[in-house]
C-alpha positions as CSV (number, residue, x, y, z in Angstrom):
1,X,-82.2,-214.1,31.7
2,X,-79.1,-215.3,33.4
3,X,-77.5,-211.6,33.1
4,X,-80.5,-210.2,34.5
5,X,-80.4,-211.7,37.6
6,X,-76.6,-211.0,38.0
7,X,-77.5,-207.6,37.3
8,X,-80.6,-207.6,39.9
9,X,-78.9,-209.5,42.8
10,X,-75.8,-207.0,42.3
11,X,-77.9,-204.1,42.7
12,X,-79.6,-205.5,45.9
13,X,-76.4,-205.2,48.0
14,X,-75.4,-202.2,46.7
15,X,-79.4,-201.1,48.2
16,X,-78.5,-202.9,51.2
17,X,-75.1,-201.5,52.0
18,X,-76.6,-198.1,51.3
19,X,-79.0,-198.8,53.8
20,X,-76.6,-199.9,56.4
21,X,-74.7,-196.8,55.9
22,X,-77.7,-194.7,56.0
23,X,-78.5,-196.8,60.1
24,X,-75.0,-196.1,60.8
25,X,-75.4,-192.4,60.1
26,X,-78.9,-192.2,62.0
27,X,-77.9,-194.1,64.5
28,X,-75.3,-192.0,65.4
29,X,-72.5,-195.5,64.6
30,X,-70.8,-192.5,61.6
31,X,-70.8,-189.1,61.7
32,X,-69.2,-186.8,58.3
33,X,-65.3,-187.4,59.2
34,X,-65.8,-190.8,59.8
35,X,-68.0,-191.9,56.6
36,X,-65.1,-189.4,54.8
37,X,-62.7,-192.0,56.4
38,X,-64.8,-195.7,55.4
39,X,-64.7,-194.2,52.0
40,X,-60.9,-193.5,51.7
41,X,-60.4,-197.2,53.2
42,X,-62.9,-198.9,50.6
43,X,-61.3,-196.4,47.4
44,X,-57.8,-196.5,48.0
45,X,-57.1,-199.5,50.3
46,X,-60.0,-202.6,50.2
47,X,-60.8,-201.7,46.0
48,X,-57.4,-201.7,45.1
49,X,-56.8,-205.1,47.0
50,X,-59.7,-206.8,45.5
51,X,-58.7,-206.2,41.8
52,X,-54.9,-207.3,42.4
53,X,-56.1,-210.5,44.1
54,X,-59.2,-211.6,41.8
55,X,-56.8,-210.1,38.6
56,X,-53.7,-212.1,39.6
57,X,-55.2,-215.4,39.6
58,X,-54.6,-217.0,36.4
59,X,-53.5,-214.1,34.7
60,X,-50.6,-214.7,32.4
61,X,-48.0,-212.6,30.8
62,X,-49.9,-212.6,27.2
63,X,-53.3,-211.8,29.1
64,X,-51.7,-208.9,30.7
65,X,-50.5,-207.5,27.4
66,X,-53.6,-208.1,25.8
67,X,-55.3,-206.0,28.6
68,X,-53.1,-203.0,27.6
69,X,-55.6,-201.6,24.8
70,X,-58.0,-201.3,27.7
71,X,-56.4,-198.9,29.5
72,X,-55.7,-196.7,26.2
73,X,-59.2,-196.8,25.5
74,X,-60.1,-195.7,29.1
75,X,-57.9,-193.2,28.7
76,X,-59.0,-191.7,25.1
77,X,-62.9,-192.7,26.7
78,X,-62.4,-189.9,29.9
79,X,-60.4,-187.6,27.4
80,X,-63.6,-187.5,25.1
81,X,-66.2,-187.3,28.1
82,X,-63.8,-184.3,29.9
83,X,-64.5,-182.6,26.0
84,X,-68.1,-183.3,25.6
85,X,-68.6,-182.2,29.5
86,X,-66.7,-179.4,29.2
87,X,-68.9,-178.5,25.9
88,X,-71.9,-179.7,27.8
89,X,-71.5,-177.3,31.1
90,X,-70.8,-174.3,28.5
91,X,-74.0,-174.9,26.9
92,X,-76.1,-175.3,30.0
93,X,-74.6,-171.8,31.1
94,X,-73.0,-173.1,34.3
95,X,-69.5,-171.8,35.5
96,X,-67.2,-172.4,38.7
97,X,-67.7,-174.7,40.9
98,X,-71.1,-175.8,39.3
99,X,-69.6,-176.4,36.2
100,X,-67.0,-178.5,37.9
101,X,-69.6,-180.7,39.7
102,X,-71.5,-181.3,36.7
103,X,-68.4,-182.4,34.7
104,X,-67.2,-185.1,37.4
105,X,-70.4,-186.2,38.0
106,X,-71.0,-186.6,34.4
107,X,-68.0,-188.6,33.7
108,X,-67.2,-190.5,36.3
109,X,-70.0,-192.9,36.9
110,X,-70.3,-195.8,39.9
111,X,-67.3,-197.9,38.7
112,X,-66.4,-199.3,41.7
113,X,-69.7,-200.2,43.5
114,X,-72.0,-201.4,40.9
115,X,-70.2,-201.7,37.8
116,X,-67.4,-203.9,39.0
117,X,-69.4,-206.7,40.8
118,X,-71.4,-207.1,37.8
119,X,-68.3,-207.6,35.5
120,X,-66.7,-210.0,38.0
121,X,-70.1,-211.9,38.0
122,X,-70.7,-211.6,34.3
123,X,-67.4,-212.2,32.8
124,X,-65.3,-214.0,36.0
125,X,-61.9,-214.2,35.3
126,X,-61.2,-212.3,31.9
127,X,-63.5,-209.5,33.3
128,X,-61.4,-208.8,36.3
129,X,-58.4,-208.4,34.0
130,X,-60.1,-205.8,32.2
131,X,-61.8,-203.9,35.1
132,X,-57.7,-203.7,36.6
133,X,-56.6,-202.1,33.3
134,X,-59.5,-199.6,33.7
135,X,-59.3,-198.8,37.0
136,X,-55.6,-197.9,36.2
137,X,-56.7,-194.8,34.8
138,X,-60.4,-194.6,36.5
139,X,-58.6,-193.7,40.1
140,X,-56.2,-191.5,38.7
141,X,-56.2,-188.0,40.6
């Protein structure tokens, strides 16, 4: 039951912080270049941060090595989702641009907003290891 609640409590404030985005859009506080900007702070600047600090803490040279099959997996894991995408949009009939939205969309899931504060919550210290060696290839462009 304890994991349930991790996993409820995480997904209420990412509702919230949707909804504070949302106001700030209404409300006139964002308009598209500026949310475009918030988002290239939080991905590349304020993510990036948080995994370095919360990963470094305790981490040790063996830990770090043991990470290491984590990131070859997440590598193999997005090579075998851009395949079965691929495969996927070909079947559905879609081509261009709509078979490139459906492929990203497809394979790259919320990582940073919902899937990371549940690791950190669930698995604490170890976890934050692992979601580094992911993220390694996750925000690859």
């Amino acid at each position: 039951m304890e994991y349930a609640q991790i996993v409820f409590y995480q997904l209420v404030i990412f509702v919230i912080y949707g909804a504070i985005g949302v106001a700030a859009v209404k409300g006139g506080i964002l308009d598209e270049a500026g949310l475009h900007a918030v988002s290239r702070v939080v991905i590349k600047v304020t993510l990036p941060v948080m995994l370095f600090t919360n990963t470094v803490s305790g981490v040790t040279r063996e830990s770090l090595l043991e990470s290491l099959p984590v990131t070859g997996a997440t590598a193999v894991m997005y090579l075998l989702l851009a395949l079965l995408c691929w495969g996927m949009s070909r079947a559905f009939g879609l081509r261009g641009d709509k078979a490139s939205v459906f492929m990203a969309s497809t394979m790259f899931g919320n990582v940073g907003f919902i899937g990371i504060p549940i690791i950190a919550m669930l698995f604490s210290e170890r976890g934050m290891l692992y979601i580094a060696a992911f993220t390694i290839v996750d925000q690859r462009e």
